[in-house]
Backbone as CSV, one residue per row, in Angstrom:
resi,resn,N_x,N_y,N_z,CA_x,CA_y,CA_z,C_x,C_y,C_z
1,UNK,-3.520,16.380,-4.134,-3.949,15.135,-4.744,-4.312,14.127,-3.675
2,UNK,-5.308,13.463,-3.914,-6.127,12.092,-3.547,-5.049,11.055,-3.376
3,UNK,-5.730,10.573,-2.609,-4.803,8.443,-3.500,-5.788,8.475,-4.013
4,UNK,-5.320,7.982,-5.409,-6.225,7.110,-7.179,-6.806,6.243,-6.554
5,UNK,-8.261,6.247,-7.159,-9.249,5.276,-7.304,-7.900,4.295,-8.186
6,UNK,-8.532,3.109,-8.307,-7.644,1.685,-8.825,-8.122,2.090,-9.922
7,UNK,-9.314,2.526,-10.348,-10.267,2.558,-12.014,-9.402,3.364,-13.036
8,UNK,-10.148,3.932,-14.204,-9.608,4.466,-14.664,-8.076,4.218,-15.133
9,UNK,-7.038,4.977,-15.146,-5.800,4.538,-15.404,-4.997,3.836,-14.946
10,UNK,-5.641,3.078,-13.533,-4.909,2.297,-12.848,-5.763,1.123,-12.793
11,UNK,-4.999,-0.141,-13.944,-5.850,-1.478,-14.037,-5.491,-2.163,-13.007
12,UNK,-6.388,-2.799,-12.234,-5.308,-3.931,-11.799,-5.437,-5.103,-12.247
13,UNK,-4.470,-5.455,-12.831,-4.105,-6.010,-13.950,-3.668,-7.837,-13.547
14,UNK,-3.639,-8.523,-13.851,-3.460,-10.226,-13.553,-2.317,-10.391,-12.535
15,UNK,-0.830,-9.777,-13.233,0.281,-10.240,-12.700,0.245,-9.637,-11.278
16,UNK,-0.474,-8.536,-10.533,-0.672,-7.734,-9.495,-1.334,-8.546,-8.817
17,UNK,-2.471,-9.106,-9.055,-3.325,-9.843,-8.561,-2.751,-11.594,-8.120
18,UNK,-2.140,-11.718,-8.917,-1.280,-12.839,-8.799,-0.492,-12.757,-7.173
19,UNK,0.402,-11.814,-7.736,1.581,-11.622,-6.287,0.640,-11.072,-5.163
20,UNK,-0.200,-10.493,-4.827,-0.804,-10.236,-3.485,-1.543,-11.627,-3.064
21,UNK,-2.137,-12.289,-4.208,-2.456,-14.003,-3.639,-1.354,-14.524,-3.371
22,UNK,-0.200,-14.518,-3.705,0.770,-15.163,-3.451,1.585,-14.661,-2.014
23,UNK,0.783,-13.128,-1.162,1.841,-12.374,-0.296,0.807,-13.631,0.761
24,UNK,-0.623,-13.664,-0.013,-1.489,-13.965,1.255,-1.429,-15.113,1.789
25,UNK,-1.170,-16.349,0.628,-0.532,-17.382,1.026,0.836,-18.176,1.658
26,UNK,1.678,-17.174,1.315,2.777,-17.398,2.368,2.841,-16.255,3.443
27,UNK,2.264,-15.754,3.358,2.105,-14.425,4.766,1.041,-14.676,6.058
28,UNK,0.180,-15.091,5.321,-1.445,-14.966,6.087,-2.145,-16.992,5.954
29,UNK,-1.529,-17.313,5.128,-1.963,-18.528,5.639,-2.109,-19.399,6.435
30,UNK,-1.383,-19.355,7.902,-1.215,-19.882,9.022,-2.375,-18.654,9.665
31,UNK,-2.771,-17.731,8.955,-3.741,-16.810,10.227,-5.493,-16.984,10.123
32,UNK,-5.417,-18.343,9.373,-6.834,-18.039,8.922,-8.322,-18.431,9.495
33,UNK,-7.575,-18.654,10.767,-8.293,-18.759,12.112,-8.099,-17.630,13.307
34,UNK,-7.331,-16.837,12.766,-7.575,-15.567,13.360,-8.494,-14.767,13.217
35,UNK,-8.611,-13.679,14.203,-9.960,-12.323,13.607,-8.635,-11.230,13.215
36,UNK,-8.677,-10.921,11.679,-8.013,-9.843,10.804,-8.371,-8.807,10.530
37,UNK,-7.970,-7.794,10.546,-8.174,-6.514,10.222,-7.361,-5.994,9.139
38,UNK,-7.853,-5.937,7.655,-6.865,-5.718,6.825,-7.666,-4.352,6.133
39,UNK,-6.530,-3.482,5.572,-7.039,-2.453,4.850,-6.510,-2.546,3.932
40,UNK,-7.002,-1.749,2.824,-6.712,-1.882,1.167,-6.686,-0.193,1.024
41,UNK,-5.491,0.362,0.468,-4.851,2.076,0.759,-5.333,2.110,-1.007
42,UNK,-6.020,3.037,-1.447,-6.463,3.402,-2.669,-7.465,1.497,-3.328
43,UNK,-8.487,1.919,-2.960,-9.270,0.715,-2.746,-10.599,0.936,-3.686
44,UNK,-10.816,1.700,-4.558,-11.934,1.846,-5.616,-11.805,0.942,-6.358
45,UNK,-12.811,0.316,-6.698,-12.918,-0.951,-8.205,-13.646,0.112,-9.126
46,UNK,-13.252,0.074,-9.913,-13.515,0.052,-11.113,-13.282,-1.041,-12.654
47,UNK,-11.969,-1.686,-12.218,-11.384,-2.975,-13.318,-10.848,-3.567,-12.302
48,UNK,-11.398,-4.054,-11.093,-11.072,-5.282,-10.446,-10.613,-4.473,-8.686
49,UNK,-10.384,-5.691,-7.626,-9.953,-5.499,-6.663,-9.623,-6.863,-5.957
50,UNK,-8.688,-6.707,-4.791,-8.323,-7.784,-4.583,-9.037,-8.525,-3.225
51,UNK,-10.087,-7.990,-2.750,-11.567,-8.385,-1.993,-11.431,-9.643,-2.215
52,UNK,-11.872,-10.570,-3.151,-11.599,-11.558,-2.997,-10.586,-12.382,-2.653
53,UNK,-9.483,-11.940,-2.394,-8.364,-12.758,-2.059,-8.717,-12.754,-0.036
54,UNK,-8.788,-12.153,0.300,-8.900,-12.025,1.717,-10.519,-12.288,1.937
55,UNK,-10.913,-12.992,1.230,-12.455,-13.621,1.712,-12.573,-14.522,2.902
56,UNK,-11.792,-14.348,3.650,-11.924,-15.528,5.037,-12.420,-15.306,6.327
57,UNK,-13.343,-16.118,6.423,-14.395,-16.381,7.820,-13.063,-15.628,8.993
58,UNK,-13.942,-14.467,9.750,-13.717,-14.208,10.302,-12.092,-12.773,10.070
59,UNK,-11.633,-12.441,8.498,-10.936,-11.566,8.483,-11.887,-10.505,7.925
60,UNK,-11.671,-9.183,8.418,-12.847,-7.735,7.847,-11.773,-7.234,6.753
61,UNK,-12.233,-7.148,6.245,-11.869,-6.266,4.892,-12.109,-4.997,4.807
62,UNK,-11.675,-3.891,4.609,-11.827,-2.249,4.419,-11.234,-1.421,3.434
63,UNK,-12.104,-1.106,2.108,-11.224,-0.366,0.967,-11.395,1.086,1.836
64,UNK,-9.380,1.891,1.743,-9.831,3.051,1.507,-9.471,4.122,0.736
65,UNK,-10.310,4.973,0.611,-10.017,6.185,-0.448,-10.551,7.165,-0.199
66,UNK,-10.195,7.928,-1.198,-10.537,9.794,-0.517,-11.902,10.052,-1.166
67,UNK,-12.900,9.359,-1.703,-14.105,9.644,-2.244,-14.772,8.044,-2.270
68,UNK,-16.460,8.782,-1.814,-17.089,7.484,-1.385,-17.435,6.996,-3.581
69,UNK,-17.398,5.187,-3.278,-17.121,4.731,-4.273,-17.563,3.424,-4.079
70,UNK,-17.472,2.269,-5.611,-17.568,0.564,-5.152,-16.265,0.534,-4.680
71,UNK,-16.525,-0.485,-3.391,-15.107,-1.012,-2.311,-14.351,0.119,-2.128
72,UNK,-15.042,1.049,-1.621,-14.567,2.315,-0.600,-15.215,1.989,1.002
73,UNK,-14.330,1.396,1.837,-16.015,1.693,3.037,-15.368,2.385,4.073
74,UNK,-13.966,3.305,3.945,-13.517,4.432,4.448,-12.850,5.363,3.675
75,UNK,-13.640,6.861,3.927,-13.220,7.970,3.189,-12.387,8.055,4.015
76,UNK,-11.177,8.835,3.482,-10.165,9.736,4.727,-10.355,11.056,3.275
77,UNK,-10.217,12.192,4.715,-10.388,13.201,3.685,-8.808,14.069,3.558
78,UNK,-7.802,13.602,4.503,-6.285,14.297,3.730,-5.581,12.661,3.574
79,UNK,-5.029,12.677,2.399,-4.696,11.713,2.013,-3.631,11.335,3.072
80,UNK,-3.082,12.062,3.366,-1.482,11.979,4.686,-1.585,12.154,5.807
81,UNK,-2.814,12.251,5.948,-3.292,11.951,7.474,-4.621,11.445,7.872
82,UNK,-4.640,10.356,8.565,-5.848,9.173,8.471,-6.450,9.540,9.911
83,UNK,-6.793,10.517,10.289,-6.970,10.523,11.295,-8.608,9.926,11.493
84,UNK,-9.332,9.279,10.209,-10.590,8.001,11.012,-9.539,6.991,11.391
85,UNK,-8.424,6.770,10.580,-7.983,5.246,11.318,-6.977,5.200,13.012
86,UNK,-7.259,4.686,13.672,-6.127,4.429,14.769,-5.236,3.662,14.849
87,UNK,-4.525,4.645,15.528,-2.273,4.045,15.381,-3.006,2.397,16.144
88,UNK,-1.592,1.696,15.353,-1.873,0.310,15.917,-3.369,-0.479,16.387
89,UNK,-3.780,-0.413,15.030,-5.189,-0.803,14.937,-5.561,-1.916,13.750
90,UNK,-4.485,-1.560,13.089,-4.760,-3.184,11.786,-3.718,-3.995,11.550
91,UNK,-4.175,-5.339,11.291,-3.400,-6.238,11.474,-2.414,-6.177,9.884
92,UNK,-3.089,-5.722,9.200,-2.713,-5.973,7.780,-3.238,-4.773,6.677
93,UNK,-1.996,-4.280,5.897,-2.262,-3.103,5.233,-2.048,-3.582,3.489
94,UNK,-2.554,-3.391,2.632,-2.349,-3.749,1.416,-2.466,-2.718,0.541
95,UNK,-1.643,-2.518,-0.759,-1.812,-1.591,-1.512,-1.429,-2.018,-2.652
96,UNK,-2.400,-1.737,-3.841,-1.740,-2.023,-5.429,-1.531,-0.959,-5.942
97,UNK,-1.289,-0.536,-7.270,-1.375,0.806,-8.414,-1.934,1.537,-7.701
98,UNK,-1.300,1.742,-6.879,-1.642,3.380,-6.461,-0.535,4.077,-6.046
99,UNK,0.438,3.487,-5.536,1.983,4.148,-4.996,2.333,5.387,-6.280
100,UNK,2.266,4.563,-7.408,2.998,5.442,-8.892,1.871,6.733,-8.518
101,UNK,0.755,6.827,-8.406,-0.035,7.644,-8.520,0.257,9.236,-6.904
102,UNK,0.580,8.366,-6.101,0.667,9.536,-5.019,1.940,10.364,-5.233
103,UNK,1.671,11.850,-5.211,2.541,12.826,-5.108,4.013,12.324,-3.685
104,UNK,3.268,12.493,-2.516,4.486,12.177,-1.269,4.144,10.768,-0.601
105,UNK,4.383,9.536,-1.581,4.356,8.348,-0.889,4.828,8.404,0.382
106,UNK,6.138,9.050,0.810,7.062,8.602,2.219,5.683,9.301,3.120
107,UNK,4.793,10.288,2.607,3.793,10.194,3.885,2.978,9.343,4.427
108,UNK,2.383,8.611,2.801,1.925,7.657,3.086,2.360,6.444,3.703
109,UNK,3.747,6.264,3.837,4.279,5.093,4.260,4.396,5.247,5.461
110,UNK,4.337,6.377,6.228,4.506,6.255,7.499,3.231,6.712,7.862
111,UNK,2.197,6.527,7.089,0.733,6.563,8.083,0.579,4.956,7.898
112,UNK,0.986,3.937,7.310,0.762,2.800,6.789,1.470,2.016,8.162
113,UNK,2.578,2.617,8.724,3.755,2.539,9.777,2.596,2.659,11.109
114,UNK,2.509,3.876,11.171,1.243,4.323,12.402,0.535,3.383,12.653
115,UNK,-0.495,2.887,11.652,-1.704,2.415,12.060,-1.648,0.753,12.152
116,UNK,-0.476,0.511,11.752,0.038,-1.211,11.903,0.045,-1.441,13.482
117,UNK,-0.822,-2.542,13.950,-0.296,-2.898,15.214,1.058,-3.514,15.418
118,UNK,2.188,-3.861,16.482,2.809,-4.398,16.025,2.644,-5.865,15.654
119,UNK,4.046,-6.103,14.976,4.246,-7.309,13.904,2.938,-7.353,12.919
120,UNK,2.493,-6.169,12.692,1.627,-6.154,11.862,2.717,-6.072,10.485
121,UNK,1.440,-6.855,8.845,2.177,-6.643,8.206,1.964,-5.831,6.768
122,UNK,2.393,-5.420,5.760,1.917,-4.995,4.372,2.499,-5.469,3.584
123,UNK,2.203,-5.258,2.195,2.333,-5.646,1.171,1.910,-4.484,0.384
124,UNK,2.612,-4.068,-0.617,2.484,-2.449,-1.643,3.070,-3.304,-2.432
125,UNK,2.322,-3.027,-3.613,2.978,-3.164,-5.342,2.436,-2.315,-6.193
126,UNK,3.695,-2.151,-6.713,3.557,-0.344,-7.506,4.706,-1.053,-9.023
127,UNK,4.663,-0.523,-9.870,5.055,-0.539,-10.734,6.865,-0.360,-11.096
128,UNK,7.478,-1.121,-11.625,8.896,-0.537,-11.908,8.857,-0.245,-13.377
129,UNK,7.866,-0.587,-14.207,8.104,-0.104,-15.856,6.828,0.327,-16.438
130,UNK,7.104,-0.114,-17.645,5.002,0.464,-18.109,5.323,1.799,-18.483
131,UNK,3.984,2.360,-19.410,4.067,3.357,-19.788,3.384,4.547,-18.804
132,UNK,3.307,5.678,-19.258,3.057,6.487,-18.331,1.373,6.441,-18.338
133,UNK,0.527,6.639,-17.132,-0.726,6.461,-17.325,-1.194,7.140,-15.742
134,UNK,-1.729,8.497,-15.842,-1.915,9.847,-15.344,-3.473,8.955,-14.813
135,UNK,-3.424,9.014,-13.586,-4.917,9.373,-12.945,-5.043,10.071,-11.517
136,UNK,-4.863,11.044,-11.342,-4.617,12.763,-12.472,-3.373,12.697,-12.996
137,UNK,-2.677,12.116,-11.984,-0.718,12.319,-12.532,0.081,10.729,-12.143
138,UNK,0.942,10.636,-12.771,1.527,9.649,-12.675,3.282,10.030,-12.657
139,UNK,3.360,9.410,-11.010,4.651,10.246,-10.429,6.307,9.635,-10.539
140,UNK,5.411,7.727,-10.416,7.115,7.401,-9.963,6.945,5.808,-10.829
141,UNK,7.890,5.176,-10.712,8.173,4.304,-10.793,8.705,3.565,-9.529
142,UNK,8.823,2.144,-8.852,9.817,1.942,-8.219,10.044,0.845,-8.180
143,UNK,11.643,0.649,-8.020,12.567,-0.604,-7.836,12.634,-1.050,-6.252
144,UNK,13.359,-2.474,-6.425,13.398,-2.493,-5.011,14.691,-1.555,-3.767
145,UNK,15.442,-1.479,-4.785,16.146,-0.206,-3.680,15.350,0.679,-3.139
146,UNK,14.347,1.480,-4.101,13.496,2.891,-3.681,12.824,2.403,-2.593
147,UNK,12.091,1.049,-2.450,11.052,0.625,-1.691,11.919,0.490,0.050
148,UNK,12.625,-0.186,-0.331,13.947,-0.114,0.725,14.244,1.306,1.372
149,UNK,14.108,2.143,0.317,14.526,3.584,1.210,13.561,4.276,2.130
150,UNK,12.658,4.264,1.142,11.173,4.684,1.550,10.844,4.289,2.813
151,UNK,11.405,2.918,3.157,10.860,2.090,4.721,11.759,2.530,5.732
152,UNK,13.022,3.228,5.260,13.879,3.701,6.046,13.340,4.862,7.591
153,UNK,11.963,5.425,6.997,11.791,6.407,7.475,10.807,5.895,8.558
154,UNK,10.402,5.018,8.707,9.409,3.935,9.576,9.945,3.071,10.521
155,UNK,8.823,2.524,11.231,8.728,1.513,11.892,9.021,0.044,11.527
156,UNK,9.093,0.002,10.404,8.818,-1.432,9.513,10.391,-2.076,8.992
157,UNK,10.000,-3.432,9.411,11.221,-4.259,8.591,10.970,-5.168,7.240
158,UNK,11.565,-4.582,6.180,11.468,-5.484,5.059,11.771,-6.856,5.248
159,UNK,10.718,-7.430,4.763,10.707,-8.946,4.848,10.898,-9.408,3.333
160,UNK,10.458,-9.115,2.506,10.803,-9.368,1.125,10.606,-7.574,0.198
161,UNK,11.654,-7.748,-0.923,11.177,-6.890,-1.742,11.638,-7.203,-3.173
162,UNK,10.906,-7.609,-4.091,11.392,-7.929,-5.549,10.738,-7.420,-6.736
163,UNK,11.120,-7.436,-7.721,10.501,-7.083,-8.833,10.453,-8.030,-9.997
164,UNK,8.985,-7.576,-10.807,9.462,-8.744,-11.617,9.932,-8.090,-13.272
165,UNK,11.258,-8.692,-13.089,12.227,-7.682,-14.204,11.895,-8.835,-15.569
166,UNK,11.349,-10.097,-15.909,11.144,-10.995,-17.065,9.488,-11.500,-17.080
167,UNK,9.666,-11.822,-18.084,8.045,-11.737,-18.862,7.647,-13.251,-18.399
168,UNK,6.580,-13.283,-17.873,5.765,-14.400,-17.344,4.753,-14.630,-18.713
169,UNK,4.834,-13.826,-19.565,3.964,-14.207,-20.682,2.318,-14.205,-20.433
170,UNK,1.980,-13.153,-19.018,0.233,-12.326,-19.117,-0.060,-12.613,-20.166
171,UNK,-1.592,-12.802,-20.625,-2.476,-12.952,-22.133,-2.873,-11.353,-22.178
172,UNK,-3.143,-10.618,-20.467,-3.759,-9.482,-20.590,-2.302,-8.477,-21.050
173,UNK,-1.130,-8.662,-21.094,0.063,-7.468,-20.867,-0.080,-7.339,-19.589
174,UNK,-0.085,-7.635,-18.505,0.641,-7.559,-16.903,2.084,-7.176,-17.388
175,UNK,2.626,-8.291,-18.168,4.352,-7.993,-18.112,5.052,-6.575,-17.944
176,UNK,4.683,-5.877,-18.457,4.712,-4.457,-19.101,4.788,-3.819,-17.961
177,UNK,4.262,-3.890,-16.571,4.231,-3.525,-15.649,5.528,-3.349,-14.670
178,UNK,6.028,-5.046,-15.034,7.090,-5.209,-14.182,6.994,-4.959,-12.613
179,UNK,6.201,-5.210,-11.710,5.591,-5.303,-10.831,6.641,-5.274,-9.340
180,UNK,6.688,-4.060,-8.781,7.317,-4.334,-7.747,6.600,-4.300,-6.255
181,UNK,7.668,-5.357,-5.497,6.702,-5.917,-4.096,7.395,-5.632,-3.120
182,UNK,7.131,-4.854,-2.126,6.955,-4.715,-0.964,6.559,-5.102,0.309
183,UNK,6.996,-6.277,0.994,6.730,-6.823,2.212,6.789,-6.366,3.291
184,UNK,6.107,-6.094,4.487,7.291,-5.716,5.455,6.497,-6.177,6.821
185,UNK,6.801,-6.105,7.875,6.580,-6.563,9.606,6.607,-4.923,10.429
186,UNK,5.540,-4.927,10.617,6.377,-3.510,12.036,6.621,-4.312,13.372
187,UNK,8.069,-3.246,12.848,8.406,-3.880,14.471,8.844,-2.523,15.591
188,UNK,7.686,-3.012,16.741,7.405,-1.789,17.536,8.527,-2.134,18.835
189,UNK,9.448,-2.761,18.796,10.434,-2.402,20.348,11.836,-1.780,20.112
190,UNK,11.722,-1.180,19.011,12.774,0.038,18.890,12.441,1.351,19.373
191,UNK,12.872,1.797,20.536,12.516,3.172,21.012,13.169,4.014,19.613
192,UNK,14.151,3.568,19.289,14.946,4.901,18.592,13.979,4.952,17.617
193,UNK,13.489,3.690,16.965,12.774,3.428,15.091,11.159,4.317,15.853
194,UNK,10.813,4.083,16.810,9.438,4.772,17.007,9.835,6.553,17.078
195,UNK,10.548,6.967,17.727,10.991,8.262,17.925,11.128,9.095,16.443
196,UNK,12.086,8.163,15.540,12.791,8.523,14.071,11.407,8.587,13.439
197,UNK,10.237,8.000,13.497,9.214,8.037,12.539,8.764,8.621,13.046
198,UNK,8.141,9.023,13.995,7.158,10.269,15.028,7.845,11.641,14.542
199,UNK,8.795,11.777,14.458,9.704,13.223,13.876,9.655,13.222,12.202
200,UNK,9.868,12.125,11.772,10.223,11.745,10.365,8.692,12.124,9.852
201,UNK,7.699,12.166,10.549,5.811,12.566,9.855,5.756,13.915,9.863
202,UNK,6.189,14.553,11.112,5.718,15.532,11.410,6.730,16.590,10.894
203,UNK,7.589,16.349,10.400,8.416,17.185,9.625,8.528,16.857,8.285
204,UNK,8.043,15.825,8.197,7.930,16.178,6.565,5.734,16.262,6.158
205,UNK,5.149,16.021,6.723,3.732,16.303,7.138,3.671,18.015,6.864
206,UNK,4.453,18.582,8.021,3.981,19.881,7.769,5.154,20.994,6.765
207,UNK,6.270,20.147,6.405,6.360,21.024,5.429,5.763,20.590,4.022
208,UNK,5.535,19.799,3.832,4.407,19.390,3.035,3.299,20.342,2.931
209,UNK,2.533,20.525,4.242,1.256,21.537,4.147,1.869,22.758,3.952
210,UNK,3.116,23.521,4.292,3.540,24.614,4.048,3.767,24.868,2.374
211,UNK,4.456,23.861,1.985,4.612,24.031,0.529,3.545,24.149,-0.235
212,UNK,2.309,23.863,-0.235,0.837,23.644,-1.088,-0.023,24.488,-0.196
213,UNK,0.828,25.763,0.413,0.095,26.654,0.866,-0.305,27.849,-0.389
């Protein structure tokens, strides 16, 4: 399996769109006189994208996904290994409705780990409720403990992680979603945390390829 196009079964939906304006304004608002490099991990529009939130003079924007598409402008062709992108090369990684959708997120999280320069940062929001909605498959749910574990295996320090467990009252149904957020910083002067994730890819990377042999 791919990372999901956003289309199709994965809306992105108001309350999603909400909290990544909200990561960008207390995250990225002091940077907006910087030159940014942000990527967007399962980045197809089909019912929306969050392109416009990072519209600022002088930050590049890059959807990517495993098939050329609108707001695709990098294919990677194994989903768990990015080898167009380079380690410590973007300033900023973003991801919506697409986490529920990937089979082995923890791979993805540590290619997300890789390619962060340091104190680079992300933001992932993936779903903690909602009904089930397959584009091809629909795998997980997650809370903020899971998100917490998941980062265990990386470079990265959680800076925030919450969910939203009460109804903001969406007109579209966002609520339903229950929306969980993922913050985090890499932080690159841990010999041990760089070592633990360099082993932590490549052993679960290739038994990964062994198993879907």
């Amino acid at each position: 399996m791919g990372l999901p196009c956003r289309g199709g079964g994965c809306i992105l939906h108001q309350s999603s769109y909400d909290k990544m304006a909200s990561f960008k304004e207390k995250y990225l608002s002091t940077k907006t006189n910087e030159k940014l490099k942000i990527l967007d991990i399962g980045s197809c529009d089909v019912n929306g994208t969050y392109k416009p939130i990072f519209n600022v003079s002088g930050w590049e924007y890059y959807g990517v996904d495993t098939a050329k598409d609108k707001n695709v402008d990098i294919i990677i062709n194994d989903p768990y290994s990015w080898n167009k992108i380079k380690s410590n090369s973007v300033d900023v990684v973003i991801s919506g409705q697409a986490f529920e959708h990937i089979e082995y997120p923890w791979l993805t999280i540590l290619e997300i780990s890789r390619i962060l320069k340091p104190e680079g940062l992300c933001c992932i929001i993936a779903p903690a409720g909602g009904p089930d909605h397959k584009y091809p498959v629909d795998c997980w749910r997650f809370h903020p403990d899971g998100f917490k574990a998941l980062v265990k295996l990386t470079k990265l320090d959680v800076l925030e992680v919450y969910a939203q467990w009460d109804s903001n009252n969406y007109p579209d149904g966002s609520d339903v979603w229950q929306d969980c957020v993922l913050i985090c910083k890499k932080n690159n002067n841990n010999i041990f945390l760089k070592i633990k994730a360099f082993l932590a890819y490549k052993m679960l990377y290739y038994s990964f390829k062994i198993a879907i042999m």
